[in-house]
C-alpha positions in Angstrom: 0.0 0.0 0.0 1.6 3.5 -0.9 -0.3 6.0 0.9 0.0 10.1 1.1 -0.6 11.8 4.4 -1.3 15.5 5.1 -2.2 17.6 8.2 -0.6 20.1 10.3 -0.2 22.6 12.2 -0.9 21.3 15.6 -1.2 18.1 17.3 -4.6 17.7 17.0 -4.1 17.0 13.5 -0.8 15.3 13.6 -1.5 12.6 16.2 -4.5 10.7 14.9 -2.4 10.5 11.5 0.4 8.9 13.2 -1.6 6.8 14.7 -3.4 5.5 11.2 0.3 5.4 9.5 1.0 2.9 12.4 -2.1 0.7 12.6 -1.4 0.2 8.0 2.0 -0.8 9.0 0.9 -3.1 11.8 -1.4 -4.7 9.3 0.7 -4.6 6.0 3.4 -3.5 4.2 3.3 0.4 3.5 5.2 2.6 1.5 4.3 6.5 3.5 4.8 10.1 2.4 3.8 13.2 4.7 3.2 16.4 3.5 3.3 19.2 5.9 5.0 22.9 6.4 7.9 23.8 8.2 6.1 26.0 10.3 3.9 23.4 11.6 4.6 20.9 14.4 4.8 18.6 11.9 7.9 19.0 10.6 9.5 17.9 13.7 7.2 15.1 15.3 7.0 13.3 11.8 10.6 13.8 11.2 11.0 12.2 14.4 8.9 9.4 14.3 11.1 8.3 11.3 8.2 9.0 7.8 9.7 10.9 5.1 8.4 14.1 4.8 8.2 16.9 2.1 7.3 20.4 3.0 5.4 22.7 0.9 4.4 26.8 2.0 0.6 27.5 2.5 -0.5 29.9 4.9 -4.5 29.8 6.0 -7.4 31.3 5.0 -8.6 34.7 7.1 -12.3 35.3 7.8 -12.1 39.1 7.0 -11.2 40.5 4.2 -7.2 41.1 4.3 -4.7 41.2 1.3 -3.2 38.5 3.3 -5.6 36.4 1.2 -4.3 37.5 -1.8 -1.0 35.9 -0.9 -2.5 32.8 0.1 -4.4 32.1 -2.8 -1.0 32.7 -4.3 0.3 30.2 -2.3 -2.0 27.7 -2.9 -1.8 28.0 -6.5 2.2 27.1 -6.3 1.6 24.9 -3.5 -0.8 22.5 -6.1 2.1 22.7 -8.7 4.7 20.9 -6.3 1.9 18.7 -4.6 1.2 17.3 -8.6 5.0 16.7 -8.7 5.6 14.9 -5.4 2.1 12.6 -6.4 3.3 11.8 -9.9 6.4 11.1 -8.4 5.0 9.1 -5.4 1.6 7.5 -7.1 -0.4 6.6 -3.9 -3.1 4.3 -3.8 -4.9 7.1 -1.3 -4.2 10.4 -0.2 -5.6 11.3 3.5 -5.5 14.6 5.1 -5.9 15.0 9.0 -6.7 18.8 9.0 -5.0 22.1 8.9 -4.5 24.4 5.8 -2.0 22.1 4.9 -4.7 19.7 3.8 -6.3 22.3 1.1 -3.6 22.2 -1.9 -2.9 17.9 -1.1 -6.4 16.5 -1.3 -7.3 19.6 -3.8 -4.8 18.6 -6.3 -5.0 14.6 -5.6 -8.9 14.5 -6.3 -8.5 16.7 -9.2 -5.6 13.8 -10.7 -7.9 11.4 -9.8 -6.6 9.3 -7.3 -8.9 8.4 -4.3 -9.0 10.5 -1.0 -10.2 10.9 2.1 -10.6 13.5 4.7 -10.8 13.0 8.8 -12.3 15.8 10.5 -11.8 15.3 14.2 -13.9 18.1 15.4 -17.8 17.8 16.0 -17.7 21.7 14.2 -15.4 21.2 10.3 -12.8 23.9 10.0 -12.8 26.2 6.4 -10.4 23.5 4.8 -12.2 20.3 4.8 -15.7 22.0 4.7 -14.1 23.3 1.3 -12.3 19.6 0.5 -16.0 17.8 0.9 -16.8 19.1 -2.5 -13.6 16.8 -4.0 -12.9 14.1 -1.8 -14.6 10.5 -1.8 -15.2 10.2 1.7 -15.1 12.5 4.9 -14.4 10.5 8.3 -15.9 11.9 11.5 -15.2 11.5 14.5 -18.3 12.9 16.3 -22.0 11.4 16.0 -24.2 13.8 14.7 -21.7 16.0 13.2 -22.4 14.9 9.2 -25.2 17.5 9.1 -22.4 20.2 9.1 -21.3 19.4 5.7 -24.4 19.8 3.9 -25.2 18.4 0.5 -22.0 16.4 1.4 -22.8 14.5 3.9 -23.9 12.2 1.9 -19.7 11.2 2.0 -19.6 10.9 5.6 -18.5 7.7 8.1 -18.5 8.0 11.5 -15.6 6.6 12.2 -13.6 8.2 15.5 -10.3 9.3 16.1 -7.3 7.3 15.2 -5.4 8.3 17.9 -8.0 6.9 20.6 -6.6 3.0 19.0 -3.1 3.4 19.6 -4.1 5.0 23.3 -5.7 2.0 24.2 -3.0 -0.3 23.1 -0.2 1.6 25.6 1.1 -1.5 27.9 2.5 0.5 30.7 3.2 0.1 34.8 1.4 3.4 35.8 3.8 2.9 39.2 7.1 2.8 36.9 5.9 5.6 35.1 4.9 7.9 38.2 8.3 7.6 38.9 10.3 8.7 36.1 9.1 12.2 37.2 9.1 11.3 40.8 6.4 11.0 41.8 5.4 8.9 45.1 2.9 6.3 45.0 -0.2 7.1 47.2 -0.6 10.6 45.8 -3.5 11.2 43.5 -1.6 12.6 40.4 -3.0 16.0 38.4 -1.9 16.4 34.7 -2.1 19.6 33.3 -1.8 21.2 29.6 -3.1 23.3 27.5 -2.4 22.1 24.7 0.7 21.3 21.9 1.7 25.2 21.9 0.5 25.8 25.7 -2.0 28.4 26.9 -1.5 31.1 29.0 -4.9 31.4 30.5 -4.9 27.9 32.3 -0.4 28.4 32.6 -1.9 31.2 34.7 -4.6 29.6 36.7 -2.2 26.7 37.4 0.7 29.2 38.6 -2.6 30.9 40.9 -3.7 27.5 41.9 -0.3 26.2 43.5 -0.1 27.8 46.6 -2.9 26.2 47.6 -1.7 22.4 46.6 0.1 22.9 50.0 -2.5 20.9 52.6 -3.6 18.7 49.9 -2.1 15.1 48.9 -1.6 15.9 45.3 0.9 15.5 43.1 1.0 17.8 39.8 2.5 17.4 36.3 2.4 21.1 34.8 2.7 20.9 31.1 3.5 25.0 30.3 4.2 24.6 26.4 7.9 25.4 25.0 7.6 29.0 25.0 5.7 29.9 28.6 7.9 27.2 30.1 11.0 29.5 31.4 8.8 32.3 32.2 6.7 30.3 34.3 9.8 28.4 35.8 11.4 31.8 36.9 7.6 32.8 38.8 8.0 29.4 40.7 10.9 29.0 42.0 12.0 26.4 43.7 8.8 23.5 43.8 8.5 20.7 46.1 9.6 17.5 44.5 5.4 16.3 44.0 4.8 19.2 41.6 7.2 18.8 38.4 7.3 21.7 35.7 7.5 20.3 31.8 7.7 22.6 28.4 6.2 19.6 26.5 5.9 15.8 26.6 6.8 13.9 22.9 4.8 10.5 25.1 2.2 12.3 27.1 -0.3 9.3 26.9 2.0 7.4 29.3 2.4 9.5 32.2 -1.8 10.2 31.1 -2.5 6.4 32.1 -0.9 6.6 34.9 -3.1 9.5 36.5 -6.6 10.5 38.4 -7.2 13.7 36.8 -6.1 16.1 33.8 -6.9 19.8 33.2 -6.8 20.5 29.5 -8.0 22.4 26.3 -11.2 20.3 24.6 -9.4 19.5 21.5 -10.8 16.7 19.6 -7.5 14.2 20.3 -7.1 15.4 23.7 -10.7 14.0 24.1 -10.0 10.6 22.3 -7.4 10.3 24.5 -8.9 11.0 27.7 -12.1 8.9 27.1 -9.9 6.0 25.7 -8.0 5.5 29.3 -11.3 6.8 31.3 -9.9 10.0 32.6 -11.9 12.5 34.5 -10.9 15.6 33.3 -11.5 19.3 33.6 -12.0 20.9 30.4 -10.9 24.5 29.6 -12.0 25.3 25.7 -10.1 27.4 23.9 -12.4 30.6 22.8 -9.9 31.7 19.9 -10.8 28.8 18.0 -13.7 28.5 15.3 -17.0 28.7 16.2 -16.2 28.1 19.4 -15.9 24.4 18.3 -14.1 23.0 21.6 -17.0 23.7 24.0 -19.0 22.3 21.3 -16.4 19.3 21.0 -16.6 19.1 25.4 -20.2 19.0 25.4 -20.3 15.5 25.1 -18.5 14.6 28.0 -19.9 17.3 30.6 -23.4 16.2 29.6 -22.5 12.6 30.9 -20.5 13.2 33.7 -17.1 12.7 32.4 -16.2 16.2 32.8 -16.0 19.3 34.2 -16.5 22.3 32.2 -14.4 25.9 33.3 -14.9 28.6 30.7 -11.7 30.4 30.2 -13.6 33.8 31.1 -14.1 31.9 34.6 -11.1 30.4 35.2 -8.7 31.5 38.1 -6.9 29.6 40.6 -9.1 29.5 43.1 -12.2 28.5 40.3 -9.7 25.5 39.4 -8.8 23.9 42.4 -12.5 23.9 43.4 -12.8 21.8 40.1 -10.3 19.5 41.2 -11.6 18.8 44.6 -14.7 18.4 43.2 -13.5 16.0 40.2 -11.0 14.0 42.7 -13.6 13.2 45.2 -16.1 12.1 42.1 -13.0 10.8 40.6 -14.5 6.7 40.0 -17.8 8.1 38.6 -16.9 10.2 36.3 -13.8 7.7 35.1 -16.4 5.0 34.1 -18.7 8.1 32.1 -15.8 8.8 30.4 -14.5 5.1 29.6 -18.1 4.3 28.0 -17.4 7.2 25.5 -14.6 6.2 24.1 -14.0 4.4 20.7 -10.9 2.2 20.8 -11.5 0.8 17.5 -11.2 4.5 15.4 -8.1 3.2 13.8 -8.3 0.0 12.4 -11.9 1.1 11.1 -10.6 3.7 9.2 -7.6 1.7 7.7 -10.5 -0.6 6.7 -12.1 2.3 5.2 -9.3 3.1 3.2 -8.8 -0.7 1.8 -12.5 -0.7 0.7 -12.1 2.8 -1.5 -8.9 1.6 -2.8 -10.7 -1.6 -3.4 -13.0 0.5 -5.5 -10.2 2.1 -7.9 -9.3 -1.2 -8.9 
């Protein structure tokens, strides 16, 4: 199987096609390219995990008018030239994208040279790009119920299908004891993760640096997850910590230290939530409002209506607000681990891989 992979930007759309690359190659032998930016996280997690990768430069899509679309559409237009190159080059059986602008010139040019595509939206709300790529592709994957509607006359193209990244979750063999204590952590201690995300955000960074003083006559430990570039100005405002609360600027295997905890604070981002449903985490959910349509409370409301979760709006949040939430969430802490366990969908990846076999069957 020779397959083409595209999304970027953010680990949101990285992850779950990592996790697809690996299931294919679990089940068969695969030939893999990854198209991305340099600008994008991509360039370094899919560098690292060993998949070549060409870049190409494609900037997104503003919703106001700006001459800064002018230069995009410029972009895209080169950006489809090299993307022909690299596929006659390559000839895939399939070309998937994962979201992010990234996506828009790949699938674009790939359905227009006929080979058979997919898309997999991992939001319950479709961002600009694959909202426009539903008009070319031959299927759209979702990964929330309900969600097709969103599409329109396309929905007609949709699977529900999940999200990849919730398969390879589940199949994470750890000792959570061994693992607490790579960061040193003792045993005994309900353990906190927080993050805000692949890039960090400053609002919960903040509420977490509020919050801390008051971790002092509780049993807790914490894993603070700042994000590369708050991480040395949040270390400098700390000081010196006691050895239960451990300061990060990012975690390449964050699902390990995940399955090994009680609680996590995080952004609602569609992985995240694959994730935390997959190991039956109680979480507190922070959505990010500077995304579109507000799509990550919409993505949460899943898991707060079942008792999973515990919604903080970022308007709301302050330390004090947040360790409410986690004394409320740690003594509720076996209920709301079962809501969450009974969302998840463990099997997102191998359906999709079966998904792709069965257009790919179709070409032939």
């Amino acid at each position: 199987m020779r397959i083409v992979v595209s999304g970027g930007g953010t680990g949101g759309h990285i992850y779950p096609a990592l996790a697809m690359i690996r299931e294919i190659e679990r089940r068969m032998p695969c030939e893999v390219l990854y198209i991305g930016t340099e600008n994008g996280l991509e360039a370094d997690i899919v560098r690292r995990a060993g998949i070549p990768f060409e870049s190409i430069e494609i900037s997104g899509i503003r919703r106001s008018l700006s001459f800064e679309n002018v230069k995009t559409g410029i972009r895209f237009l080169k950006s489809v030239v090299r993307v022909r190159k690299l596929l006659r080059d390559f000839e895939p059986d399939i070309v998937v994208g994962t979201g992010g602008f990234v996506c828009g010139p790949v699938l674009y040019t790939a359905a227009k040279m006929g080979y058979k595509t997919l898309v997999h939206e991992q939001n319950s709300l479709p961002g600009i790009t694959n909202k426009f790529l539903a008009r070319y592709v031959d299927r759209v994957a979702l990964s929330f119920k309900g969600s097709g509607h969103h599409f329109g006359k396309n929905e007609a193209k949709t699977i529900l299908i999940g999200n990849p990244r919730a398969s390879e979750v589940a199949l994470l063999e750890i000792n959570p004891v061994e693992e607490r204590r790579k960061y040193g952590f003792e045993e005994g201690r309900p353990l906190i993760v927080v993050y805000g995300g692949s890039r960090g955000a400053p609002a919960i960074n903040q509420a977490v640096v509020e919050m801390i003083p008051r971790l002092e006559n509780t049993d807790w430990s914490l894993l603070f997850v700042t994000g590369q570039v708050h991480y040395e100005t949040i270390k400098a405002q700390l000081g010196t910590l006691p050895e239960r609360i451990q300061l990060r600027p990012f975690i390449y295997d964050l699902p390990l230290i995940l399955k090994a905890s009680q609680l996590v604070i995080s952004r609602s981002g569609a992985s995240t939530l694959a994730e935390l449903t997959t190991l039956g985490l109680p979480s507190i959910l922070i959505p990010s409002p500077y995304v579109t349509e507000n799509h990550q409370e919409v993505n949460a409301s899943s898991l707060v209506e079942t008792g999973a979760s515990l919604l903080v709006r970022e308007k709301e949040l302050t330390g004090d607000r947040l360790f409410e939430a986690c004394t409320t969430a740690i003594a509720e802490q076996e209920a709301m681990s079962k809501a969450s366990l009974a969302l998840g969908m463990p099997d997102a990846a191998s359906d999709l891989v079966d998904e792709l076999l069965r257009l790919i069957q179709q070409k032939n």
